[in-house]
PyMOL Python script that loads the backbone (N, CA, C, O; Angstrom):
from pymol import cmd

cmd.read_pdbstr("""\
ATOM      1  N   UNK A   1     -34.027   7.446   3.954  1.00  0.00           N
ATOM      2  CA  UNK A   1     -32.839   6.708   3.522  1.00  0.00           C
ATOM      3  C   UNK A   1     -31.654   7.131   4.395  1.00  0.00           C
ATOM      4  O   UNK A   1     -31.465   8.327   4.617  1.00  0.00           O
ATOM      5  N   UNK A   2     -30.960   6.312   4.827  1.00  0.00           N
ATOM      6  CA  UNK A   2     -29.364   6.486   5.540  1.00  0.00           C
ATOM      7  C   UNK A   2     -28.284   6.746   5.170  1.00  0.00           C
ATOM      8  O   UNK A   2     -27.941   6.202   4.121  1.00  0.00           O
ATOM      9  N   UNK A   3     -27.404   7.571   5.780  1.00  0.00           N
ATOM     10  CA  UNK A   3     -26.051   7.501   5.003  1.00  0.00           C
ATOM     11  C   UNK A   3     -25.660   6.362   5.110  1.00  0.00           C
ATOM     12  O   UNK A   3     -26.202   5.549   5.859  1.00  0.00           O
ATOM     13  N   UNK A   4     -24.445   6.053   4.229  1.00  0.00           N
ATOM     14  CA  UNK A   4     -24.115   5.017   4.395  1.00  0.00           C
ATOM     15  C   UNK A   4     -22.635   5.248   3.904  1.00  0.00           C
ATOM     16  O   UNK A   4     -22.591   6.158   3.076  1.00  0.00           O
ATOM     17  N   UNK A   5     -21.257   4.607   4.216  1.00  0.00           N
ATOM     18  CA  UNK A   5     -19.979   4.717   3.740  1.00  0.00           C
ATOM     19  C   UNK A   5     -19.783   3.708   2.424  1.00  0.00           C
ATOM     20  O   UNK A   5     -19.790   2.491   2.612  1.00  0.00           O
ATOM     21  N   UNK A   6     -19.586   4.333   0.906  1.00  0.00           N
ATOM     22  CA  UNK A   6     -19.483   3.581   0.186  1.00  0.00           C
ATOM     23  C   UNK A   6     -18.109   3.813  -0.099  1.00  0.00           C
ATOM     24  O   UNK A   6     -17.709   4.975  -0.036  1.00  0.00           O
ATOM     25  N   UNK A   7     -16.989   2.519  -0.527  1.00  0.00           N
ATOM     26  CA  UNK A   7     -15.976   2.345  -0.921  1.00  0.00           C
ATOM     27  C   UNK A   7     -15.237   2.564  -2.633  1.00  0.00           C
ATOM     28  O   UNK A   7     -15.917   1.614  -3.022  1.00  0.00           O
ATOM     29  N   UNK A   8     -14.761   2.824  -3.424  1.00  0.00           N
ATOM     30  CA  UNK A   8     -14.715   2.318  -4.644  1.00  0.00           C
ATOM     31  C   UNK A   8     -13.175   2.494  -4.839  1.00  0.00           C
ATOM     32  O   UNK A   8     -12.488   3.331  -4.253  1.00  0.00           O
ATOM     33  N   UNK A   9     -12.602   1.288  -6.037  1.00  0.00           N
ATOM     34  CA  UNK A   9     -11.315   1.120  -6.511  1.00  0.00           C
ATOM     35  C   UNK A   9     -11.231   1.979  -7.651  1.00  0.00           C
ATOM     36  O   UNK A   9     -11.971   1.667  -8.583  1.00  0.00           O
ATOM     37  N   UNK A  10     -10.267   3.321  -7.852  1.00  0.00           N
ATOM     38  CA  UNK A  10     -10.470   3.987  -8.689  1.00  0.00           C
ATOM     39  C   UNK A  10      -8.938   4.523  -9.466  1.00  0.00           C
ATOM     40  O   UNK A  10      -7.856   3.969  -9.276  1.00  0.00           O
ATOM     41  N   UNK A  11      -9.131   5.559 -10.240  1.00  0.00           N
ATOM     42  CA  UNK A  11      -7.575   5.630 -11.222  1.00  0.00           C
ATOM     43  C   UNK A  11      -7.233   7.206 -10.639  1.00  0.00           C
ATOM     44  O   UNK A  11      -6.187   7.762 -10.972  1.00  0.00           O
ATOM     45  N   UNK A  12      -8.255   7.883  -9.708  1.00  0.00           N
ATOM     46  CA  UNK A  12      -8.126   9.166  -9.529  1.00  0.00           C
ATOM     47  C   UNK A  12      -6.365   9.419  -8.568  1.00  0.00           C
ATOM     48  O   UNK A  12      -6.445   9.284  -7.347  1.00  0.00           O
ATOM     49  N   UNK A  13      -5.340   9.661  -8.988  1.00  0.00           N
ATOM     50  CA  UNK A  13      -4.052   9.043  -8.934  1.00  0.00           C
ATOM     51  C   UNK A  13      -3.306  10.372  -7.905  1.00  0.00           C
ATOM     52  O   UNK A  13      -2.559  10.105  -6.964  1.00  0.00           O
ATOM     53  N   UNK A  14      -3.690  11.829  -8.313  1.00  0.00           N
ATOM     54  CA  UNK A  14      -2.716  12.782  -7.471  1.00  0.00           C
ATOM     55  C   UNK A  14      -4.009  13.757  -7.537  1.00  0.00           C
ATOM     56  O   UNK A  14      -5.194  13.622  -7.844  1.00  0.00           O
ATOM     57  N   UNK A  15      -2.908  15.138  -6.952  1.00  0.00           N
ATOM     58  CA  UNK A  15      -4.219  16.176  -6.771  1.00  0.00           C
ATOM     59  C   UNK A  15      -5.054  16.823  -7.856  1.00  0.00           C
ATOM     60  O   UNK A  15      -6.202  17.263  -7.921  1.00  0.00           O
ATOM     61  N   UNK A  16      -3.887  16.692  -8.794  1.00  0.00           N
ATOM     62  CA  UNK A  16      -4.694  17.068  -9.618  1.00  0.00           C
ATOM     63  C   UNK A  16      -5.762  16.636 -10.195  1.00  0.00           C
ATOM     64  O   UNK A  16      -6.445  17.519 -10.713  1.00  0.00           O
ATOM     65  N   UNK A  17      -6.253  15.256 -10.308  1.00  0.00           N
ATOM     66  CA  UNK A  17      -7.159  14.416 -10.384  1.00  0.00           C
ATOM     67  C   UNK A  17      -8.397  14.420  -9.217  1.00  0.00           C
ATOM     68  O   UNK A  17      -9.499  13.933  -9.469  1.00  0.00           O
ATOM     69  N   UNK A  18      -8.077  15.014  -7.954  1.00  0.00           N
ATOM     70  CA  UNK A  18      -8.643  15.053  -6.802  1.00  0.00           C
ATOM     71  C   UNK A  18      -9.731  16.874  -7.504  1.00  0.00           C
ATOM     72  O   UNK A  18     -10.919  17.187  -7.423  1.00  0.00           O
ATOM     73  N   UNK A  19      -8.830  17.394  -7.948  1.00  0.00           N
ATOM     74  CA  UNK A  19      -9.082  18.800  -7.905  1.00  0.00           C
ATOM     75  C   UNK A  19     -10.324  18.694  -9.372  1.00  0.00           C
ATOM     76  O   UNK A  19     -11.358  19.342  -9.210  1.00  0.00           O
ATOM     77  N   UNK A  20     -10.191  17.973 -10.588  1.00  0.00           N
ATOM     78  CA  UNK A  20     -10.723  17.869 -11.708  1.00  0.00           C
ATOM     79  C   UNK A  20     -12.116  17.438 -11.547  1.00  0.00           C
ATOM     80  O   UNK A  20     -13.037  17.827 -12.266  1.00  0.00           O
ATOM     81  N   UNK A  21     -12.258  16.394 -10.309  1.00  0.00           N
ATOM     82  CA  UNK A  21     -13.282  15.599 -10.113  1.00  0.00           C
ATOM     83  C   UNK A  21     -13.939  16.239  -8.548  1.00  0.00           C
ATOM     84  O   UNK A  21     -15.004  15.680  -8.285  1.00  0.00           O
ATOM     85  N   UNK A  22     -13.594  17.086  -7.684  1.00  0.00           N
ATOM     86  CA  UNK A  22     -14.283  17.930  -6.549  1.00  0.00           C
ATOM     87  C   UNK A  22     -15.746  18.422  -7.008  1.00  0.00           C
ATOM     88  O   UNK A  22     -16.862  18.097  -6.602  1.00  0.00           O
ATOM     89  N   UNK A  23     -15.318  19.348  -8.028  1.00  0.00           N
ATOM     90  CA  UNK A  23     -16.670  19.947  -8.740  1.00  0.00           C
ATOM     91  C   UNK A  23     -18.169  18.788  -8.746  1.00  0.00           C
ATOM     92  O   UNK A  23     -19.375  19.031  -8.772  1.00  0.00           O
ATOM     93  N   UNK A  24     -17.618  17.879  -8.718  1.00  0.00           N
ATOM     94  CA  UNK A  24     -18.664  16.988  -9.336  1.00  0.00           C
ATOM     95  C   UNK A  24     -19.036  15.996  -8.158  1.00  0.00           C
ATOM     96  O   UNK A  24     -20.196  15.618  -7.990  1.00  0.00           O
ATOM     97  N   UNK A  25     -18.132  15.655  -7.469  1.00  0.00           N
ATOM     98  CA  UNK A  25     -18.586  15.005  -6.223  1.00  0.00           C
ATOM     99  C   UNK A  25     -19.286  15.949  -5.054  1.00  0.00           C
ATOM    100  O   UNK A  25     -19.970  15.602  -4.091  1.00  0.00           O
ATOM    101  N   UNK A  26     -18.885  17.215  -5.468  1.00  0.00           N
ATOM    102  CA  UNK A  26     -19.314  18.258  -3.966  1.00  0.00           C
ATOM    103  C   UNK A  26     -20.757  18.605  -4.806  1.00  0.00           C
ATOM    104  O   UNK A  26     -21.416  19.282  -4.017  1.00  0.00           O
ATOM    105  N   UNK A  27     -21.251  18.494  -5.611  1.00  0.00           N
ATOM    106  CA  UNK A  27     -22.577  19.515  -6.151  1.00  0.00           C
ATOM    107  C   UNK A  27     -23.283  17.974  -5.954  1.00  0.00           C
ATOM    108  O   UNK A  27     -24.508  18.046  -5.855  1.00  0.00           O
ATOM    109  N   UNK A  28     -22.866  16.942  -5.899  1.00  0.00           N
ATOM    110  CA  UNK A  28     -24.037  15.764  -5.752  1.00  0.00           C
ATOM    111  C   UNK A  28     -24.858  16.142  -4.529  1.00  0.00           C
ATOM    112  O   UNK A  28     -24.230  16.584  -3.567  1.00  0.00           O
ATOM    113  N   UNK A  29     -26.316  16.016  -4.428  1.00  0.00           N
ATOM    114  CA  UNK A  29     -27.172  15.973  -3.197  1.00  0.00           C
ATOM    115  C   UNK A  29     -27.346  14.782  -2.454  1.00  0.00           C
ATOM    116  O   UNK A  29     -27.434  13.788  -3.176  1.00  0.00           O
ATOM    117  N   UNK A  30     -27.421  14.575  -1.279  1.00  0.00           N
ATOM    118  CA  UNK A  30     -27.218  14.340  -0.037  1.00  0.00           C
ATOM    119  C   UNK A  30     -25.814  12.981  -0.283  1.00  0.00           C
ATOM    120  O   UNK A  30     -25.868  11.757  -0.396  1.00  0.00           O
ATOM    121  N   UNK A  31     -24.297  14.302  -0.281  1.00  0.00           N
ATOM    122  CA  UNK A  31     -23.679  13.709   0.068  1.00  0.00           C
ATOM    123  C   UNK A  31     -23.082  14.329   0.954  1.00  0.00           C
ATOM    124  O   UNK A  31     -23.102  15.557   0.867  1.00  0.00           O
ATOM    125  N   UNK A  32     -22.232  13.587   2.288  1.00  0.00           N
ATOM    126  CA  UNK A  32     -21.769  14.110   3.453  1.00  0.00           C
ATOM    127  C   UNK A  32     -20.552  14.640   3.236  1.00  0.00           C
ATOM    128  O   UNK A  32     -20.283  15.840   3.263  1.00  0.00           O
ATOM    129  N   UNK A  33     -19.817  13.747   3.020  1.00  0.00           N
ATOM    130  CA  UNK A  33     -18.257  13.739   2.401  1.00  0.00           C
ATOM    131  C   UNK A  33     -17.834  12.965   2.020  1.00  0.00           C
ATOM    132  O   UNK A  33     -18.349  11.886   2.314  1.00  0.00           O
ATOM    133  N   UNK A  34     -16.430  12.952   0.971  1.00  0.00           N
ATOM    134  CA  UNK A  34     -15.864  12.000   0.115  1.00  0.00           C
ATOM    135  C   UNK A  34     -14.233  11.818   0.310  1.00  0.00           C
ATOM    136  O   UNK A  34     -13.916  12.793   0.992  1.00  0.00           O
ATOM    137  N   UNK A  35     -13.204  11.144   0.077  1.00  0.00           N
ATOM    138  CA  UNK A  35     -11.848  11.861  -0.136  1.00  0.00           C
ATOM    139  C   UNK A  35     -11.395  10.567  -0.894  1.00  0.00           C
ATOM    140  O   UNK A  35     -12.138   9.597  -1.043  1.00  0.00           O
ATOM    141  N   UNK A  36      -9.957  10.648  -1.414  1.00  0.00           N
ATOM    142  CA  UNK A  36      -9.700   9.596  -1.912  1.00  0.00           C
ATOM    143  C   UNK A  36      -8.087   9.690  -1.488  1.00  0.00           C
ATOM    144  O   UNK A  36      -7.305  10.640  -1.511  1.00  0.00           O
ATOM    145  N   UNK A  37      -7.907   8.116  -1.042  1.00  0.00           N
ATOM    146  CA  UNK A  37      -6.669   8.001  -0.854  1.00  0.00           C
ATOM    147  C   UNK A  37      -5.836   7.626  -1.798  1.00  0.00           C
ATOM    148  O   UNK A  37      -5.898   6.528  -2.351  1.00  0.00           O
ATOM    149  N   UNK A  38      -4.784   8.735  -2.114  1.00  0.00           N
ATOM    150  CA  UNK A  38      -4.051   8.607  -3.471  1.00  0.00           C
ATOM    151  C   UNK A  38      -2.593   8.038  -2.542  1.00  0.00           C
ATOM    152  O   UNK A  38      -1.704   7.966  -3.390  1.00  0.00           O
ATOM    153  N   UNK A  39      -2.130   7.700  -1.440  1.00  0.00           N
ATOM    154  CA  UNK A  39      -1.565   6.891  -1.182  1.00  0.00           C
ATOM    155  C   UNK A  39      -1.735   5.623  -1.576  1.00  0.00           C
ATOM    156  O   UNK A  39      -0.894   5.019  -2.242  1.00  0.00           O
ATOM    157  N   UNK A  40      -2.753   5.168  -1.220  1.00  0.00           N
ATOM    158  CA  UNK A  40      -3.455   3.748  -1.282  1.00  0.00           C
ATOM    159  C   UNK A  40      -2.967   3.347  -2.397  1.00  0.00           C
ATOM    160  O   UNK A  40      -3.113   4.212  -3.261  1.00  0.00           O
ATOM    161  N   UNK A  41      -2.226   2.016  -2.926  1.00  0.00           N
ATOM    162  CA  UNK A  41      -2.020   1.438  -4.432  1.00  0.00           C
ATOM    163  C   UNK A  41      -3.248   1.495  -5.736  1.00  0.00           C
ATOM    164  O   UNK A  41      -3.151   1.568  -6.961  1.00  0.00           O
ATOM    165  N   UNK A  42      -4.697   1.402  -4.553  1.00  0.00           N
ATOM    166  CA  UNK A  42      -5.975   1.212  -5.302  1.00  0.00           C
ATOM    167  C   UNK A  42      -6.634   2.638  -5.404  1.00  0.00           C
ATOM    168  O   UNK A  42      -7.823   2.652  -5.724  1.00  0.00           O
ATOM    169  N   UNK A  43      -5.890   4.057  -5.129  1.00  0.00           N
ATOM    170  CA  UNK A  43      -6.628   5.196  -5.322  1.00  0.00           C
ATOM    171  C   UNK A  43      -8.101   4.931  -4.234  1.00  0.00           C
ATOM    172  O   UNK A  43      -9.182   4.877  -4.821  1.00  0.00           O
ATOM    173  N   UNK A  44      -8.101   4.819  -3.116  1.00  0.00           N
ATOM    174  CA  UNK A  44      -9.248   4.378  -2.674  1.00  0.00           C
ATOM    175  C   UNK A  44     -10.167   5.561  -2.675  1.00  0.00           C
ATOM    176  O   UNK A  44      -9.567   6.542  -2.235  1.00  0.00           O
ATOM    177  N   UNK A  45     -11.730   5.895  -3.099  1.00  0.00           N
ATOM    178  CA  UNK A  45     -12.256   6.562  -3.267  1.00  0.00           C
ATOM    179  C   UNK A  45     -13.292   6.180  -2.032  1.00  0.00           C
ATOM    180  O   UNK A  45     -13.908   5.132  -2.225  1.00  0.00           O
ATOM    181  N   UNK A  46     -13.572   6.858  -0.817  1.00  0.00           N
ATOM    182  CA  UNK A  46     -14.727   6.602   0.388  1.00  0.00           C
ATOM    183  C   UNK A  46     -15.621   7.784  -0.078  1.00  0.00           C
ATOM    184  O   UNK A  46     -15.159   8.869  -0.431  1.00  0.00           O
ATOM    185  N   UNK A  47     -16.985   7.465  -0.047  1.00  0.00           N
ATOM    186  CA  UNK A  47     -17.849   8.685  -0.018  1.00  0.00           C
ATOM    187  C   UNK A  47     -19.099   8.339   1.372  1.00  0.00           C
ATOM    188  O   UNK A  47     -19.814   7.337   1.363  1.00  0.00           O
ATOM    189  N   UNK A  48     -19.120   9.039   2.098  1.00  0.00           N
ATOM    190  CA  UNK A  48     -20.147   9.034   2.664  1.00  0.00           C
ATOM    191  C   UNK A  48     -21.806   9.708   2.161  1.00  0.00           C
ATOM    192  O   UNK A  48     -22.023  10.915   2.269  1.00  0.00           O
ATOM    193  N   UNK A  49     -22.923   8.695   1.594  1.00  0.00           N
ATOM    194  CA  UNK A  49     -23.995   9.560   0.805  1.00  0.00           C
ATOM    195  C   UNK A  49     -24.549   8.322   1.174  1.00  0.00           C
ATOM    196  O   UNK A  49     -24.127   7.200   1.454  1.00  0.00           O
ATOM    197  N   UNK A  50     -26.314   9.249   1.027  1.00  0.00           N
ATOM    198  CA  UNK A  50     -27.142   8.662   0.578  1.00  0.00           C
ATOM    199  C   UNK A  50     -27.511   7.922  -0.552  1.00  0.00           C
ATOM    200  O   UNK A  50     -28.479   7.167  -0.642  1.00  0.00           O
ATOM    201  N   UNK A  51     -26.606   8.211  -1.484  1.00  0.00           N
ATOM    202  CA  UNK A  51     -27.132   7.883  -3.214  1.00  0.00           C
ATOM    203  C   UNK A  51     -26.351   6.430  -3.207  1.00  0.00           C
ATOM    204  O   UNK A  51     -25.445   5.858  -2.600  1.00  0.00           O
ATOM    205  N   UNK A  52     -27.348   6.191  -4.344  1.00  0.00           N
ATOM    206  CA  UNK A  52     -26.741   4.640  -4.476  1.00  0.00           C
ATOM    207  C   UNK A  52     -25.234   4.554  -4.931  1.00  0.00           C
ATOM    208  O   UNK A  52     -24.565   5.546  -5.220  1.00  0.00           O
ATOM    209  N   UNK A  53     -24.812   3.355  -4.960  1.00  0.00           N
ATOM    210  CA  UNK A  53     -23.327   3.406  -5.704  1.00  0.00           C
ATOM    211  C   UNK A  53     -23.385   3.457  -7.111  1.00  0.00           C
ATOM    212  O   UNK A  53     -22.273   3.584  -7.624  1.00  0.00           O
ATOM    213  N   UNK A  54     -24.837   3.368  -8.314  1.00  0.00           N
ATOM    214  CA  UNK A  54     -24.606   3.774  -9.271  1.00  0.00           C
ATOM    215  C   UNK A  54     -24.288   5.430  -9.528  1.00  0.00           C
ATOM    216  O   UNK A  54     -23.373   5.908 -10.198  1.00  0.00           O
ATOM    217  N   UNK A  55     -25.174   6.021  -8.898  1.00  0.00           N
ATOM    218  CA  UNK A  55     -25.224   7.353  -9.148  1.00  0.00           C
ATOM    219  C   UNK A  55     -23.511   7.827  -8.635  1.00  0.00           C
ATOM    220  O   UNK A  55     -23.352   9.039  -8.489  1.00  0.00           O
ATOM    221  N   UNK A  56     -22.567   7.130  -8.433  1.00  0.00           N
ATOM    222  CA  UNK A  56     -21.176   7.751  -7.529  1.00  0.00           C
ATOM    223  C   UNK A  56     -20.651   7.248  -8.599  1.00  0.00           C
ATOM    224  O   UNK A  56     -20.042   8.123  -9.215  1.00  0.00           O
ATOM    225  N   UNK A  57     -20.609   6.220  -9.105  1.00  0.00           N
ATOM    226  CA  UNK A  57     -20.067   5.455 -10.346  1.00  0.00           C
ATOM    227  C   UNK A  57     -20.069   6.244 -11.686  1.00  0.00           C
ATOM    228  O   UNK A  57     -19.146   6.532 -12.448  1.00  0.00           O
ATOM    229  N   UNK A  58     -21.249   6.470 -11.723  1.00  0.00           N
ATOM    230  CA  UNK A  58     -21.853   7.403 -13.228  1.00  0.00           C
ATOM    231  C   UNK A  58     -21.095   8.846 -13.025  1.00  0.00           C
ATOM    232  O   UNK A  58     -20.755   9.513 -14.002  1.00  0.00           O
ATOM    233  N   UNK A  59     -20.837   9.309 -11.557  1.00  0.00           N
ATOM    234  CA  UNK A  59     -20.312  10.598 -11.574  1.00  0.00           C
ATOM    235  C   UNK A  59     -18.967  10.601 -12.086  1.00  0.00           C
ATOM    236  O   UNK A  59     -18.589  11.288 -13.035  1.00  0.00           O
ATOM    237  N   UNK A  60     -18.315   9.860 -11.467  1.00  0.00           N
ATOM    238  CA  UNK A  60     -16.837   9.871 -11.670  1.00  0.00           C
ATOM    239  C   UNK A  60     -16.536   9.041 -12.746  1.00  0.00           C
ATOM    240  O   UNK A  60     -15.396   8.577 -12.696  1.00  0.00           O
ATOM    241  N   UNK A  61     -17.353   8.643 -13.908  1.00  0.00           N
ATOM    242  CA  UNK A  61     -16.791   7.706 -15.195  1.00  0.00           C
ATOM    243  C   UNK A  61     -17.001   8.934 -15.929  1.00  0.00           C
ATOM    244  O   UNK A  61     -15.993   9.237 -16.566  1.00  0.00           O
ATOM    245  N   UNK A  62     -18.194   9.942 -16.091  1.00  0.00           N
ATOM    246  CA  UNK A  62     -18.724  11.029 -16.495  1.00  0.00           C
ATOM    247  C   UNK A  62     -17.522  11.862 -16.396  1.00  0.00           C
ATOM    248  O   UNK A  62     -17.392  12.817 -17.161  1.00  0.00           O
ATOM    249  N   UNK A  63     -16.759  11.620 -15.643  1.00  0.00           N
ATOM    250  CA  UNK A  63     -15.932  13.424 -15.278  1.00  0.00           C
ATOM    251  C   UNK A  63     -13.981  12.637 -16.618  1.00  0.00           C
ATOM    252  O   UNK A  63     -12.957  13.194 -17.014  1.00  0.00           O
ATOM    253  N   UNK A  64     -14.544  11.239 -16.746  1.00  0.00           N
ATOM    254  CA  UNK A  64     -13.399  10.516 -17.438  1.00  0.00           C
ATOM    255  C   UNK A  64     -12.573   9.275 -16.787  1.00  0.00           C
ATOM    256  O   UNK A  64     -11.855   8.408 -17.285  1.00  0.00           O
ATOM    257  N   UNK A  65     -13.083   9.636 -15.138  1.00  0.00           N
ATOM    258  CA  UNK A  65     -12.105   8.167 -14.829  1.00  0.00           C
ATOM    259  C   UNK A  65     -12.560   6.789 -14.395  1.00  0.00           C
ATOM    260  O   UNK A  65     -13.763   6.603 -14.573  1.00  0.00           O
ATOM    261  N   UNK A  66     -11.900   5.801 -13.878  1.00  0.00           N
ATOM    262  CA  UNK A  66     -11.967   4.481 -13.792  1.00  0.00           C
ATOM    263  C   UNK A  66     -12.817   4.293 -12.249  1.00  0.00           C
ATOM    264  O   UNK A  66     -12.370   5.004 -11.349  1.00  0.00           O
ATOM    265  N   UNK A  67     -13.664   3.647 -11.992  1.00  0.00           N
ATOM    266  CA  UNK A  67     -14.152   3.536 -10.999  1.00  0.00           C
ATOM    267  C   UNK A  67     -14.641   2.296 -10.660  1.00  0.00           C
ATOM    268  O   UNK A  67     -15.055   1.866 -11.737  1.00  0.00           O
ATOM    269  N   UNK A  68     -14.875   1.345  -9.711  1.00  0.00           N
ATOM    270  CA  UNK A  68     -14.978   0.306  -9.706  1.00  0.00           C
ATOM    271  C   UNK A  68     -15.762  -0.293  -7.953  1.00  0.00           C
ATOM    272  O   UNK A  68     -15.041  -0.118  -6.971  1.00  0.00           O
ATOM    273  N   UNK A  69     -16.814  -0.781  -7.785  1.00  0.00           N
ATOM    274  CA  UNK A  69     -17.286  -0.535  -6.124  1.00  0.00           C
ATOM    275  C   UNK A  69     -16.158  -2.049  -5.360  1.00  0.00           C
ATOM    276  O   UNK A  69     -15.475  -2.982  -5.781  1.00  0.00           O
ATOM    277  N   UNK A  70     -16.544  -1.504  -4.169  1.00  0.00           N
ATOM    278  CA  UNK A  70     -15.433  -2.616  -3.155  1.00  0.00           C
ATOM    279  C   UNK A  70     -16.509  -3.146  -2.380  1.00  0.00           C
ATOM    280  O   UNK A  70     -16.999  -2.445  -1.494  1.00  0.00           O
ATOM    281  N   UNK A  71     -17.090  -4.710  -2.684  1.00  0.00           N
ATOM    282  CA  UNK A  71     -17.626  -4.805  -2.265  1.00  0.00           C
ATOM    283  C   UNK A  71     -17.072  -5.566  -0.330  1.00  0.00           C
ATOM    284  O   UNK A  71     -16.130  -6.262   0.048  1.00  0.00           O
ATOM    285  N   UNK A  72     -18.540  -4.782   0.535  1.00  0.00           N
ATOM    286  CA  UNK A  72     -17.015  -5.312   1.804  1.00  0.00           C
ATOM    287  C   UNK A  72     -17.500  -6.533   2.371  1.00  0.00           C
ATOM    288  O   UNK A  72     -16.821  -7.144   3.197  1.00  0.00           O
TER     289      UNK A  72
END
""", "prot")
cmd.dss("prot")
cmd.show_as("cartoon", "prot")
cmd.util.cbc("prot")
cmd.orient("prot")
């Protein structure tokens, strides 16, 4: 399976939200890297992984927030 760059529209808003939800995006397996632009109006959440976009979805609704995929 390939990496692949997945997008998502999310509520994760400042650092502290960045910092609440790390734990949980960094212990996922085979992911490369993630960040989220809390500039962005849409909180843009990029992850680079192998895993599908449910399993990225389920992580970050799990940890409490809003998540939503971009399709491109």
């Amino acid at each position: 399976m390939e990496t692949k760059e997945l997008k998502f529209k999310t509520n994760i808003n400042c650092g502290g939200c960045v910092s609440k939800i790390k734990p949980f995006l960094d212990k996922l397996v085979d992911t490369e890297s993630w960040q989220v632009d809390t500039a962005n109006e849409d909180k843009i959440l990029t992850v680079k992984t192998k895993l599908s976009e449910e399993d990225i979805i389920d992580t970050v609704e799990e940890v409490g927030f809003e998540i939503v995929s971009i399709q491109k």
